[in-house]
C-alpha positions as CSV (number, residue, x, y, z in Angstrom):
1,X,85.4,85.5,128.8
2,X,84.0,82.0,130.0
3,X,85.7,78.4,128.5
4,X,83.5,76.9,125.9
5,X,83.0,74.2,128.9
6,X,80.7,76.2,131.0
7,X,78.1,76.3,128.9
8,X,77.7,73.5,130.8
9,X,78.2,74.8,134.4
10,X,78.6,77.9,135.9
11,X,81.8,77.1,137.9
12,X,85.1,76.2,136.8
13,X,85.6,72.6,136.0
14,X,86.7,70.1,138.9
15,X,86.1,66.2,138.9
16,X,83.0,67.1,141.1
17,X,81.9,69.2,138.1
18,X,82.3,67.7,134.9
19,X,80.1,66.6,132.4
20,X,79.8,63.6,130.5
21,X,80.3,65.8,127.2
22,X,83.9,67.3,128.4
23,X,85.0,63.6,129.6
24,X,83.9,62.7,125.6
25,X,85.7,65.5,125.1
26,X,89.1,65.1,126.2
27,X,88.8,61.3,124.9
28,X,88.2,62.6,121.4
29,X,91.7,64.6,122.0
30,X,93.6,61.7,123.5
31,X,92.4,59.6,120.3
32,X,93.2,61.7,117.8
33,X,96.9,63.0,119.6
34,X,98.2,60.1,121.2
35,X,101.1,58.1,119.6
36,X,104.6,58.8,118.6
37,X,103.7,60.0,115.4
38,X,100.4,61.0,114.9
39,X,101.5,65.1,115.8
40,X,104.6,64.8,113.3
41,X,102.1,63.9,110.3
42,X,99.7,66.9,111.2
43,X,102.6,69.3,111.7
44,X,104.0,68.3,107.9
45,X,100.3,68.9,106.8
46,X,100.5,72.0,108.0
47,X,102.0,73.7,105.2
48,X,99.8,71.7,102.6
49,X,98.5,69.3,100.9
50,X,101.6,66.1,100.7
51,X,101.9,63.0,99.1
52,X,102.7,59.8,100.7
53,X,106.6,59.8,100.3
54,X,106.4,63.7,100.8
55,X,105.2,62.6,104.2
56,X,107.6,59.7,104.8
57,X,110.5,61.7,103.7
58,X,109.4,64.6,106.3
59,X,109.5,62.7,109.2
60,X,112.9,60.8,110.2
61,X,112.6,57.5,111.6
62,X,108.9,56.7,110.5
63,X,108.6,53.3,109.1
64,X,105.9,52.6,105.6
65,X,103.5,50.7,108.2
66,X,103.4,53.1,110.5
67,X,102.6,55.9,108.8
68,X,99.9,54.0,106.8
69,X,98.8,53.5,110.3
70,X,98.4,57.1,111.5
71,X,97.2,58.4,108.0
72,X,94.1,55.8,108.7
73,X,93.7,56.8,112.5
74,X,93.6,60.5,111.3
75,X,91.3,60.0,108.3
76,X,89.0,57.8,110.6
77,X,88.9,60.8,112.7
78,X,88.0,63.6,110.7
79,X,91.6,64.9,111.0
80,X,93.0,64.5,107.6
81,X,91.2,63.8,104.0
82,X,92.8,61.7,101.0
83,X,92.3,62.9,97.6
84,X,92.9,60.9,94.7
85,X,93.6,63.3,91.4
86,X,94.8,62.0,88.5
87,X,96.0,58.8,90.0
88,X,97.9,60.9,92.4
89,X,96.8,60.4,96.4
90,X,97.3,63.5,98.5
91,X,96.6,64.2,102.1
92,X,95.5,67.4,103.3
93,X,94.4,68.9,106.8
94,X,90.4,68.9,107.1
95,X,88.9,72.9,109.0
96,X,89.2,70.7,111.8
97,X,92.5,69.4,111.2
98,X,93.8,73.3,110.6
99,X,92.2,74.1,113.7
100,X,95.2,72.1,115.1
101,X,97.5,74.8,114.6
102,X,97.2,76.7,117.5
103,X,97.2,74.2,119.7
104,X,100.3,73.2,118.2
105,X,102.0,76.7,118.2
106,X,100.6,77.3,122.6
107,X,102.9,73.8,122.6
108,X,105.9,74.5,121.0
109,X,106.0,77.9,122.9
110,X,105.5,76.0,126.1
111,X,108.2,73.1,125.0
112,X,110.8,75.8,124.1
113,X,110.0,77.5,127.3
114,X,110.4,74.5,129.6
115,X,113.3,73.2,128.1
116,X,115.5,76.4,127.9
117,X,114.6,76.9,132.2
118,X,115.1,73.2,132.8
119,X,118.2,71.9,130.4
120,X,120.7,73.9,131.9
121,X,120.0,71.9,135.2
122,X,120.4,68.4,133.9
123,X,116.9,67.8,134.0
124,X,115.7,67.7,130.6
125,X,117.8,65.2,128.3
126,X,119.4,67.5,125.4
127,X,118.6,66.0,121.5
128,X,120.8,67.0,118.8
């Protein structure tokens, strides 16, 4: 089975390789992931639609402004949708925001992985 990317090429990507549209790409990802709390809010989404304090009560250690912050950055980009019902504001995942999941779940698997071969060795720092 080829990558979705070489529809583009016929070889394996390399930085000799790459097209413009897989550099956009991997942008679009690094927008839409980076920051210390962007991934918490999509992983609480996960299991539905949440309100505002659902959200903030979900996540230790996120501030009001910050998660009004993220909840913008992933609106902007087609991550999550706000719905207003009854004077009530939820947010929810968008297709694309579910899509998320698995990327999500080939993570965790690959966090728990790493950590139980390299805690034991003093590399990895150990959170309670």
């Amino acid at each position: 089975m080829q990558a979705p990317f070489d529809q583009w090429t016929n070889a394996r990507i390399s930085p000799d390789t790459c097209p413009r549209e897989y550099m956009l790409a991997i942008t679009d990802v690094m927008n839409v992931f980076t920051g210390k709390w962007k991934l918490p809010v999509i992983g609480v989404l996960l299991s539905g639609a949440k309100r505002y304090t659902e959200i903030e009560k979900s996540i230790p250690g996120i501030n009001p402004r910050m998660l009004s912050k993220e909840l913008k950055d992933l609106e902007a980009n087609g991550i999550i949708s706000r719905n207003t019902n009854n004077e009530m504001v939820e947010y929810m995942l968008t297709a694309s925001g579910r899509k998320i999941q698995n990327i999500l779940d080939a993570m965790i698997s690959w966090g728990l992985e790493h950590r139980n071969s390299n805690i034991g060795d003093g590399r990895l720092k150990k959170y309670a």
